[in-house]
N, CA and C of each residue as an Amber inpcrd file, in Angstrom:
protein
   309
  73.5420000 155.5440000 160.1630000  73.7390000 156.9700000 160.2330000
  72.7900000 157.5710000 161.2680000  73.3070000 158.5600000 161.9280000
  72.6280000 159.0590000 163.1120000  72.6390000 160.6580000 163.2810000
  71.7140000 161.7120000 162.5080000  71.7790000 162.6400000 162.0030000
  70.5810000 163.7720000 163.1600000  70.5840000 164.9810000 162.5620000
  69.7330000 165.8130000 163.8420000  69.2320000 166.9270000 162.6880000
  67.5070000 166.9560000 163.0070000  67.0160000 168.1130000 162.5110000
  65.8180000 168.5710000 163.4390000  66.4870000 169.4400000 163.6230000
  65.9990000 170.1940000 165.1440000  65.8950000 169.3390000 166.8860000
  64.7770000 169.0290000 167.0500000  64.7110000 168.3540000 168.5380000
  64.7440000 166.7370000 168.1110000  64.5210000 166.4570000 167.0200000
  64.8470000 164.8400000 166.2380000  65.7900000 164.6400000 165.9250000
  66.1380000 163.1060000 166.3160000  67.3930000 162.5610000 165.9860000
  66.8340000 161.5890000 165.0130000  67.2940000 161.3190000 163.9100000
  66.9350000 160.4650000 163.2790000  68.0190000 158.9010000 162.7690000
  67.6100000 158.0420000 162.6060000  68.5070000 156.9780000 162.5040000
  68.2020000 156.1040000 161.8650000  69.1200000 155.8710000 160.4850000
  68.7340000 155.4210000 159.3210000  69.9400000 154.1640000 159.0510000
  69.4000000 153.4450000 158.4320000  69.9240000 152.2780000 158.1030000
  70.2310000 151.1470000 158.6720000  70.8670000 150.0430000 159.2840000
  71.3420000 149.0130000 160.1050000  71.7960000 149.4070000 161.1990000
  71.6230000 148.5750000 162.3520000  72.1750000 148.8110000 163.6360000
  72.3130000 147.3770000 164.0450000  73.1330000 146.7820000 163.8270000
  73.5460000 145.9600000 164.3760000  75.3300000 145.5470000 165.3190000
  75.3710000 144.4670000 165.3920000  76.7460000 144.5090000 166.4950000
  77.8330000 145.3440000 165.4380000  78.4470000 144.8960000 164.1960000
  79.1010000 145.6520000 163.5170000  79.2800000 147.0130000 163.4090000
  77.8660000 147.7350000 163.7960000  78.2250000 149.3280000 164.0850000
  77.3380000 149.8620000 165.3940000  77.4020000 149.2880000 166.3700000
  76.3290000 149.1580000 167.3560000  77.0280000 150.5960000 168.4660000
  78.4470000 150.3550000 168.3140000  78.8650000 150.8890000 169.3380000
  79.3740000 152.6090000 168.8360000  79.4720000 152.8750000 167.0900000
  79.7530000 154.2960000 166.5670000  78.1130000 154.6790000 166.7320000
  77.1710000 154.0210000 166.5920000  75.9890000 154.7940000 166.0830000
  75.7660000 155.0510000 167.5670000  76.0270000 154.6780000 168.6550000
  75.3760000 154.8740000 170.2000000  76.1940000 156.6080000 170.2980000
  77.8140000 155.7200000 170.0880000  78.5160000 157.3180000 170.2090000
  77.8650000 158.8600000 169.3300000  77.5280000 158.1860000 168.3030000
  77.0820000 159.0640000 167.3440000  75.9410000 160.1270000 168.1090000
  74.9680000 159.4120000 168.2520000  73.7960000 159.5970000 168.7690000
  73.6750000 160.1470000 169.5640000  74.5580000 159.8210000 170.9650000
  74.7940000 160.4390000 172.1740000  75.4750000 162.4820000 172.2540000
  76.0730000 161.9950000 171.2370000  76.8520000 163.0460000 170.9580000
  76.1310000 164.1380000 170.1760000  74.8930000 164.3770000 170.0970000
  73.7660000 165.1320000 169.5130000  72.4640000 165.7110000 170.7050000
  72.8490000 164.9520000 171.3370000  72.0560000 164.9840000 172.8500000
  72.6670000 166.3600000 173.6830000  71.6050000 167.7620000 173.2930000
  71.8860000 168.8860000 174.0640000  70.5230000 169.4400000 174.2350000
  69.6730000 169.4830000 174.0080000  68.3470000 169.8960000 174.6990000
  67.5180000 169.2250000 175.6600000  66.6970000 169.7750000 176.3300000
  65.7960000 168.8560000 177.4770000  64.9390000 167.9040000 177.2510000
  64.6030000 167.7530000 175.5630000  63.5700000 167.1730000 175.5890000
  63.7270000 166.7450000 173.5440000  64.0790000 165.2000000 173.4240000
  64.2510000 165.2330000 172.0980000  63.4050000 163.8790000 171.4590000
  63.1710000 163.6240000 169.8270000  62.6060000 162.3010000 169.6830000
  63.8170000 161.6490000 168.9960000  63.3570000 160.1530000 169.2920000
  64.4210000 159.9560000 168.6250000  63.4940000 159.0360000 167.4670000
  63.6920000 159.4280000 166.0410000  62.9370000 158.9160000 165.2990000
  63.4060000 157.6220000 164.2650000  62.9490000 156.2350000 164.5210000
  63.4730000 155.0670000 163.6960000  62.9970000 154.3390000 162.4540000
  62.2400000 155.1680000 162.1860000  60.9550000 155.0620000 160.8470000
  62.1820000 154.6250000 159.8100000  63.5550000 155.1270000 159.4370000
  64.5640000 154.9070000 158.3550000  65.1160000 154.1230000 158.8150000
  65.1260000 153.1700000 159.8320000  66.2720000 151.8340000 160.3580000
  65.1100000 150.5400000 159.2190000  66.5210000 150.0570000 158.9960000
  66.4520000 149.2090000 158.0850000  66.5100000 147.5710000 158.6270000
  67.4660000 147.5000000 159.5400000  68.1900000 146.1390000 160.1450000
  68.2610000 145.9420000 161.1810000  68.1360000 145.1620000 162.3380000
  68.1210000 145.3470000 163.5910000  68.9110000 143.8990000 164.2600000
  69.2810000 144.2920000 165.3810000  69.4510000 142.8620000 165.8820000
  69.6500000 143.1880000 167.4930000  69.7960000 142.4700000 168.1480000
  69.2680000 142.1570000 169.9330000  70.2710000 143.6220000 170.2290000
  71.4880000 144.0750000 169.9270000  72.4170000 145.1410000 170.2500000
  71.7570000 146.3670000 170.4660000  70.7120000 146.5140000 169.2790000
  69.6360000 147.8170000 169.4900000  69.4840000 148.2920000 170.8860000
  68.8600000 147.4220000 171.5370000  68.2750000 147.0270000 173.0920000
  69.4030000 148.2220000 173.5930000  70.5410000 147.5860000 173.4520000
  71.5990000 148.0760000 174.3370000  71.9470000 149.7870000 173.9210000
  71.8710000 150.1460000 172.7590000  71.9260000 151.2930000 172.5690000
  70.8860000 152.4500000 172.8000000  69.8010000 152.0190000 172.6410000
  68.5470000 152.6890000 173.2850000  68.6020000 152.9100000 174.6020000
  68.8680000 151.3780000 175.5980000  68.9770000 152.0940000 176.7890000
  70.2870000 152.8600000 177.3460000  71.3130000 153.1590000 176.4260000
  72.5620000 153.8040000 176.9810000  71.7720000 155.3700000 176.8030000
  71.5140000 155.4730000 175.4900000  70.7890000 156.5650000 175.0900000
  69.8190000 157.2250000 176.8940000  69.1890000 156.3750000 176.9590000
  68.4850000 156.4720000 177.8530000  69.2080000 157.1570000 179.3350000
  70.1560000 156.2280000 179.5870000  71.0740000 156.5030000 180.5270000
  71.4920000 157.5860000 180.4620000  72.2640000 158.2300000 179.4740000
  72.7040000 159.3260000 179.1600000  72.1310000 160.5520000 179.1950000
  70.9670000 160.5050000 179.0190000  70.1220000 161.5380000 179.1050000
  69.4080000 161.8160000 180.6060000  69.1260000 160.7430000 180.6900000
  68.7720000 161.1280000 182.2090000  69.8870000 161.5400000 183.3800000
  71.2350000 161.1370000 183.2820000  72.0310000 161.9390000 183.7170000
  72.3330000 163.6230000 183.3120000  71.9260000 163.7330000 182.2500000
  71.8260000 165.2340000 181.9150000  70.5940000 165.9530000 182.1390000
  69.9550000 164.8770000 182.9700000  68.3790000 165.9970000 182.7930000
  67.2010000 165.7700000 181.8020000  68.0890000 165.5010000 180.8690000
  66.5850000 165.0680000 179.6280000  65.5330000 163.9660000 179.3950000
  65.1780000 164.5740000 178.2940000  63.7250000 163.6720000 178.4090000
  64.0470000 162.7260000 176.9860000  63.8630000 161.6230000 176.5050000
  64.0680000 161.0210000 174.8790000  62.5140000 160.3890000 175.0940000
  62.3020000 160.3500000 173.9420000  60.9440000 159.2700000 173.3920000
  61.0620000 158.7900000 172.2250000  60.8410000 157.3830000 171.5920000
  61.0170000 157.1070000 170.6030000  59.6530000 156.8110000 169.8500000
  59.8000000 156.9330000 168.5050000  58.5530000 156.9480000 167.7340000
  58.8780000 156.0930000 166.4580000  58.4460000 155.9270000 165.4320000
  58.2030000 154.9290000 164.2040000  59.2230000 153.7730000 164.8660000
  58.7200000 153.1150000 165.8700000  59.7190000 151.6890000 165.9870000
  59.2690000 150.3870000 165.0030000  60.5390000 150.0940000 164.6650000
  60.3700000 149.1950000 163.8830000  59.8330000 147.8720000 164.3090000
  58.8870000 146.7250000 163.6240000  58.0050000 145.7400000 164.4140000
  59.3510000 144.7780000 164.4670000  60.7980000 144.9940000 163.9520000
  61.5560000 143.7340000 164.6260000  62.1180000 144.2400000 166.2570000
  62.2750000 145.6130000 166.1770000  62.5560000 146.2120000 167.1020000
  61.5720000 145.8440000 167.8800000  60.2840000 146.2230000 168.0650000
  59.1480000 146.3860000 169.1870000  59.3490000 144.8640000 169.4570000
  59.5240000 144.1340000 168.8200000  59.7490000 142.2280000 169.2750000
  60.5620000 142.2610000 170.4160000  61.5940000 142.5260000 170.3390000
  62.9780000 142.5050000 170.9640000  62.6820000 143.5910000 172.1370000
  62.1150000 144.3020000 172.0080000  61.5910000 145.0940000 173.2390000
  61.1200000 144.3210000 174.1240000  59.8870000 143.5770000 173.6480000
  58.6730000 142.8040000 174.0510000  59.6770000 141.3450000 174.4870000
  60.3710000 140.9010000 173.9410000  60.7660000 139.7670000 174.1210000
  61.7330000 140.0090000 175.8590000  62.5820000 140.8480000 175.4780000
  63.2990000 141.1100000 176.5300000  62.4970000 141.7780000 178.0120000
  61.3280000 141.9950000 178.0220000  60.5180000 142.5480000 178.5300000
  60.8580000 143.7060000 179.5610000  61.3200000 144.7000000 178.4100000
  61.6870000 146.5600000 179.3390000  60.8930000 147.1560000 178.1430000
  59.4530000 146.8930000 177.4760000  58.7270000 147.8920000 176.8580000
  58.4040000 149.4080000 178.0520000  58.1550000 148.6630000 179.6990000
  57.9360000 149.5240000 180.5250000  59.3050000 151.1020000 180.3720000
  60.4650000 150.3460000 179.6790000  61.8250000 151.5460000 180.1230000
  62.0920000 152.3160000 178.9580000  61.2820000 151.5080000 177.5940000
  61.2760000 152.2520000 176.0590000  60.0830000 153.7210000 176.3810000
  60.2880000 154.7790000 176.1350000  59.0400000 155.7740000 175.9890000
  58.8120000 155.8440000 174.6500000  57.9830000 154.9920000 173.9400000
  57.6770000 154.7720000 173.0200000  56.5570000 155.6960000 172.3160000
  56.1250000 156.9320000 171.5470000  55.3330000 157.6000000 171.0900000
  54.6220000 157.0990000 170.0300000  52.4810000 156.3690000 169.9710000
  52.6640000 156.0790000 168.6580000  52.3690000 156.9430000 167.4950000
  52.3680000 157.7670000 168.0290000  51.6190000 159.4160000 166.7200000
  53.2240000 160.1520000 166.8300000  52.4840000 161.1930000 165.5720000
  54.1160000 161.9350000 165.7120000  54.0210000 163.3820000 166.6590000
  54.8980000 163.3520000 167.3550000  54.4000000 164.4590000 168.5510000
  54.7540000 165.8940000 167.8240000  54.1600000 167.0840000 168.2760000
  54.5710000 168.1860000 168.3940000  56.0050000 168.2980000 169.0170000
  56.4570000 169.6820000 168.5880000  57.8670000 170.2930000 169.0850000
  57.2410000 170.4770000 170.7950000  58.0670000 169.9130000 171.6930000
  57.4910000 169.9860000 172.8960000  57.2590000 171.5310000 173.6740000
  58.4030000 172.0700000 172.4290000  57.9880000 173.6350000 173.2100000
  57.2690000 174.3850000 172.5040000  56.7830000 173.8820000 171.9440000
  55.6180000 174.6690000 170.4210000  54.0250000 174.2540000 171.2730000
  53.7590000 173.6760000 172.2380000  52.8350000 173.8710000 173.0060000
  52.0220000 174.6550000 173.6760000
């Protein structure tokens, strides 16, 4: 599930190949401000597909202008980051940030 409360996207439960490609759509489709987190503290399941949806995420936004950062990554996730070696293309946050326009 891939839900929105305020500038956070949050994303809860499994992401693997079986729903790899609704939760990207999902996700993408919540993407309207300049600057959002995307928070994974509630993902439960992971597998190598993640990779691929993060960086579409990624893609997507930077064609619109925006900014994403991700925060509570999960340690199977941060593996698979690390393994595949694009930690440099994840913007990974490790504290929880302020509303970027509440600055």
């Amino acid at each position: 599930m891939v839900s929105r409360d305020g500038y956070r996207i949050i994303v809860q439960g499994s992401i693997t190949i079986d729903n790899v490609v609704t939760m990207t759509q999902r996700g993408a489709a919540l993407f309207d401000q300049s600057h959002l987190v995307i928070d994974l503290d509630k993902v439960t399941e992971v597998d190598s597909t993640i990779v691929s949806m993060l960086l579409e995420w990624l893609r997507t936004t930077r064609k619109s202008g925006y900014q994403l950062e991700f925060i509570n990554i999960p340690q199977s996730l941060e593996s698979l980051i690390q393994l595949y070696g694009i930690a440099e293309l994840i913007p990974v946050t490790m504290h929880h940030p302020e509303h970027p326009n509440t600055a």
